[in-house]
N, C-alpha and C positions, 0 to 999 in steps of 0.2 A: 210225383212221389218224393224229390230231391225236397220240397219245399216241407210236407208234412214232415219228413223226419229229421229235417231243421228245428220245426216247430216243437216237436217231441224232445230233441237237445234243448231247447231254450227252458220247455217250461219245466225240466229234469231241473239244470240251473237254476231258477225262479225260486223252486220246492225249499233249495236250501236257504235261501231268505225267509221263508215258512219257519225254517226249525228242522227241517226234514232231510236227509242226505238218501240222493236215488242218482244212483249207477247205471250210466248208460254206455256201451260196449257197441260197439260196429264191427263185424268184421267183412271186410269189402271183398275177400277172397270165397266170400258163398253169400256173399250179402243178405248176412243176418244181425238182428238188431236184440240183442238181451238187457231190460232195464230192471235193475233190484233197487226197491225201496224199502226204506227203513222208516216209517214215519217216529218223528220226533227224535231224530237222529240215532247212528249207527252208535252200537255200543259192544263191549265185549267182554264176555264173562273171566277173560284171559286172553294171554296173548295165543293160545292154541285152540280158544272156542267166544269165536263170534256167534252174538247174538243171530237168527236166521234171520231173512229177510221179512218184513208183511208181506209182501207181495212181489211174484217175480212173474215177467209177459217174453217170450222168448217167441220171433218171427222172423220171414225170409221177404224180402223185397221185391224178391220177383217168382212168387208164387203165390199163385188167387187165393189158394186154403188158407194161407196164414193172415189174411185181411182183416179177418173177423178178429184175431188176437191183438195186432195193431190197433183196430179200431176201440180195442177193451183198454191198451193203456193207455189213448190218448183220452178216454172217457173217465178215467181212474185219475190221470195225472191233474187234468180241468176240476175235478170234485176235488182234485187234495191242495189245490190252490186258490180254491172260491174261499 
């Protein structure tokens, strides 16, 4: 699992060479994984209204139910990179 969500960091990183800025968030104390992307970078109507995200995938690392969602943004991050 350590390796996949390495891999989900990197190509998070990667995106912005793309043009794209995508947010990824770990929190190790429930060990859950929240990544927002913005494709064609983040922008903000003001400084009190950002733009919302394209797309946000929010899962837990050590629960089977959230796999499926995991598996959705590293299936999303691969297409916004090809």
């Amino acid at each position: 699992m350590n390796e996949r969500v390495l891999n989900l960091l990197s190509m998070c990183m990667q995106a912005k060479e793309k043009g794209h800025d995508v947010f990824f968030c770990y929190s190790p104390h429930v060990q859950s994984v929240d990544i927002s992307s913005f494709e064609n970078g983040w922008t903000s109507k003001g400084e009190d209204e950002p733009n919302p995200p394209t797309v946000k995938f929010s899962f837990y690392l050590d629960r089977d139910w959230s796999f499926a969602e995991f598996d959705r943004a590293e299936a999303y991050l691969k297409e916004l990179l090809a």
